[in-house]
Phi, psi and omega in degrees: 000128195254128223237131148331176149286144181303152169261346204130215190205131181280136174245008159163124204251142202175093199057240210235036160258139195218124195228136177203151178262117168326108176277179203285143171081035172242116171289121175231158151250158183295156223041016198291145162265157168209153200249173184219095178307101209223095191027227162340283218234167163233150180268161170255154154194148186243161189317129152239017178161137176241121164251154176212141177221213174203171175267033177255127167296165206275352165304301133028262171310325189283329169285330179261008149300309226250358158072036202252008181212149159241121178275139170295173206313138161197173188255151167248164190225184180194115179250123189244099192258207208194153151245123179295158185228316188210147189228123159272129166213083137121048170111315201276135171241138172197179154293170199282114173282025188175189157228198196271197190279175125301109182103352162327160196237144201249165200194146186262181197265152163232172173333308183299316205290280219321321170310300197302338213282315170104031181313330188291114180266188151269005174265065198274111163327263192219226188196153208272121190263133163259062225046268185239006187265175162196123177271210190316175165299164148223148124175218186266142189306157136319313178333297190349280158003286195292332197294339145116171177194168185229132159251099181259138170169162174295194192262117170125331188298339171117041175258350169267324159293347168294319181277342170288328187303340200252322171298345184301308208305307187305336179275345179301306196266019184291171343292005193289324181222151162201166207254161175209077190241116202258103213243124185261322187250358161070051176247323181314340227245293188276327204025092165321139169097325199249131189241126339293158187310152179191129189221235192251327222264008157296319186327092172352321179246046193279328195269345171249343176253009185208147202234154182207119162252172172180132174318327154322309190245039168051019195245040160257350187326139162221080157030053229265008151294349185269329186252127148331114181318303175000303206286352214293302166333331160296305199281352198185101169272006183242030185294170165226150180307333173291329153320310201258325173304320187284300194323287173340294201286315174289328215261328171317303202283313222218326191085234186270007167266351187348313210242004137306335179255323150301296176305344171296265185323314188277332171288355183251026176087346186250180226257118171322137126342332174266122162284121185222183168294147181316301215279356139277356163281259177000294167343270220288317161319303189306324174285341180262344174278349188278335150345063182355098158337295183284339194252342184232052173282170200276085147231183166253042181250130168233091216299357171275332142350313173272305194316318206278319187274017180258317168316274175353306189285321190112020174273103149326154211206118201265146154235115156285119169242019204286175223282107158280177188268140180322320179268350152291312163330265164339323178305302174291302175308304182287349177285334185282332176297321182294335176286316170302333184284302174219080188289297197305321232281305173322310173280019192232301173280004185215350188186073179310311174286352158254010153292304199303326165308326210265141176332068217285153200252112171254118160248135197260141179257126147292147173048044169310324172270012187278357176282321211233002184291134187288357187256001163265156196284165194293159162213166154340326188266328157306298189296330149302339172295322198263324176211052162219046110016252158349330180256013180059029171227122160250204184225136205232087180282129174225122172208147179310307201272066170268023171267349189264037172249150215256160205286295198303349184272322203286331190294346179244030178257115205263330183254136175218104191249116172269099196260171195307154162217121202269327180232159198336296171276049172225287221288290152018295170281337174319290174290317175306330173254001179236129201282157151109298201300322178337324172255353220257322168003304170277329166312312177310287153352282208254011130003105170250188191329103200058041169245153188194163165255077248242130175227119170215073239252173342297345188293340191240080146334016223180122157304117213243143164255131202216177164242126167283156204276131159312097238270345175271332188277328196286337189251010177247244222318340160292315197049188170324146194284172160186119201283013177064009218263159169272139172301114167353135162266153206285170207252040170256344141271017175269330182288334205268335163315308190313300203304301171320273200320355174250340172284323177279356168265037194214358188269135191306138161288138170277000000 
């Protein structure tokens, strides 16, 4: 490895803690890697804290800021420390068995480091920020996808370009992936937000690799002959076994009209065919009247039903749910998710070879934690979260807020891309719970705008500090789709074809 000038010299070590002096006119920043060349072998390890002094006692300093004294030669310094991640020695990268010398030489990372680190995914995020440089690419395996990831950050930091980068990424690799993405605030379709405006639906391959519902253009429709008392747990997740015993007992009695015709009979006063307890009856009407007239009328069309064979083929599939009321929201999401999550799970337990076929699936959640709050009933997304793993569909939590994620779910999110946070406890859980992290608090901070922190694990062990690729630079560098098509034939022998074919339809039958 042909090596820069040195950034500085380690001056002192103590476990996978690393302390070195900055030499004069270097720019380093918090979270930056950096290597540290140590006889045999070398190490990564990244900025987590900085101090700068002098050798002046601090009385000292105070006379001569104040200009009431001048000291003869002393030195001033900026002591950097770091925590080691990785150590290569004699071919092999693995973790740091030991740590470096005194007087080692510290080298800021280059491109050959970018190789060793092994940042480059098929999902590519950004480049790897180095102070003011930006190296190689980084970013994530497919593998990933089922280990399920989280995109945490306030409002401004850059998670909706984060979320076109990636999703861009996935249709790029279709039929291998597709997307399932449920965009809350209706920026994804255009991107709202995003300078020059640029959204999904610019992506070169949106109209043959992307499916767009919206509440707007009435294609949210769910059927209420499609749904089954099965669903009522989706749909009402504070259902009670007595609720459902009634619920059961009607659609036996009535089928698929069960619940157009109950809310019918009870609203006109009379008496159900079924008998049940009132304040269960009551229960269970109140819930089936909360059903929107426009998003659940009494037909048999149910667009998820489109949503599932579109999953399937590998087109991804955007759904707008902006505005709607907070409990139609929630209504949509978890039912089309749980049919598509388990479409995979049944073809994976009844017909393996056409599991093997089927798309790996990431679906993104927005506002995740109104989903995933422990202090709220279970949904559909903990359980993709904790075991469909295995079935190739993950989750993609993306919230301001990840301390309102409930632990055990947070504890299976293996990819985590970490953006500015604004507050003290969302940073916290961040760090305190994400391995690797322990020190990153300030780092987290002082994040600007589309800057992020990339953990992926297993291949990325380690907080990678990156710039997300800007999502407008990604589609003027992607350019045109390109469709295989055989080239037109030119159209001075497409006139001249014409004309025989018109001279031999005008010639007399024998």
């Amino acid at each position: 490895m042909v090596n820069p000038e040195p950034i500085g010299f380690v001056c002192g070590t103590k476990g996978d803690s690393v302390s070195f002096l900055v030499n004069k006119n270097v720019n380093l920043a918090f979270g930056q890697i950096v290597r540290i060349d140590s006889s045999d072998r070398c190490f990564y390890a990244r900025v987590v804290n900085s101090e700068s002094s002098s050798t002046l006692e601090t009385i000292e300093q105070l006379r001569e800021a104040e200009g009431k004294e001048a000291f003869g030669p002393y030195s001033a310094y900026r002591r950097v420390e770091a925590m080691l991640f990785l150590e290569k020695r004699g071919g092999r990268v693995r973790s740091p068995t030991f740590n470096p010398n005194y007087r080692d030489k510290v080298y800021a990372t280059s491109e050959e480091d970018c190789s060793i680190l092994k940042l480059s995914g098929d999902l590519k995020l950004g480049r790897l920020r180095s102070a003011d440089q930006l190296l190689g690419t980084v970013g994530i395996d497919i593998s990933a996808i089922p280990r399920m990831m989280g995109m945490f950050g306030m409002t401004g930091s850059g998670k909706t370009n984060t979320e076109l980068i990636l999703n861009a990424q996935i249709i790029d690799n279709s039929p291998r992936t597709v997307a399932l993405i449920y965009d809350f605030a209706g920026q994804l379709l255009e991107g709202k937000e995003i300078e020059p405006q640029r959204g999904l639906k610019d992506h070169p391959l949106f109209h043959s690799k992307v499916q767009y519902y919206s509440a707007k253009d009435r294609k949210l429709a769910v059927g209420l002959r499609t749904i089954t008392p099965a669903k009522l747990d989706t749909l009402f997740p504070d259902i009670q076994p007595p609720q459902k015993r009634f619920a059961w007992a009607l659609y036996q009695h009535f089928g698929v009209t069960w619940i157009e015709m109950s809310r019918e009979i009870y609203a006109n006063s009379e008496k159900l065919p079924v008998h049940a307890n009132k304040v269960v009856v009551e229960a269970l009407i109140q819930k089936l009247s909360s059903l929107s007239n426009e998003l659940f009328p009494a037909t048999n069309y149910s667009f998820v039903n489109s949503v599932l064979q579109n999953i399937c083929k590998g087109i991804t599939c955007l759904i707008d749910i902006s505005g709607l009321r907070s409990e139609d929201q929630k209504r949509i999401v978890c039912l089309s998710a749980s049919v598509v999550a388990e479409h995979y799970k049944h073809a994976w337990e009844e017909n393996y070879e056409e599991w093997q076929k089927l798309p790996t699936l990431l679906i993104t959640l927005e506002e995740a934690h109104e989903f995933l709050d422990p202090n709220s009933s279970r949904t559909i997304f903990s359980d993709v979260a904790l075991t469909y793993r295995k079935y190739r569909v993950g989750l993609n939590a993306v919230t301001p807020r990840p301390s309102r994620i409930t632990f055990d779910v947070f504890a299976e999110l293996w990819t985590k891309v970490i953006m500015k946070t604004e507050l003290k406890k969302d940073r916290q859980y961040l760090t305190e719970n994400t391995p690797y992290m322990e020190y990153s608090e300030t780092e987290i901070k002082m994040l600007d705008v589309g800057e992020a922190l990339l953990i992926s694990e297993p291949k990325i062990k380690f907080a990678v500090p990156i710039k997300v690729t800007h999502y407008p630079a990604y589609l003027e560098k992607r350019g045109n789709a390109d469709y295989s098509l055989a080239a037109s034939s030119p159209l001075a022998s497409m006139d001249t074809r014409l004309k025989q074919l018109s001279e031999q339809s005008t010639k007399p039958l024998m």
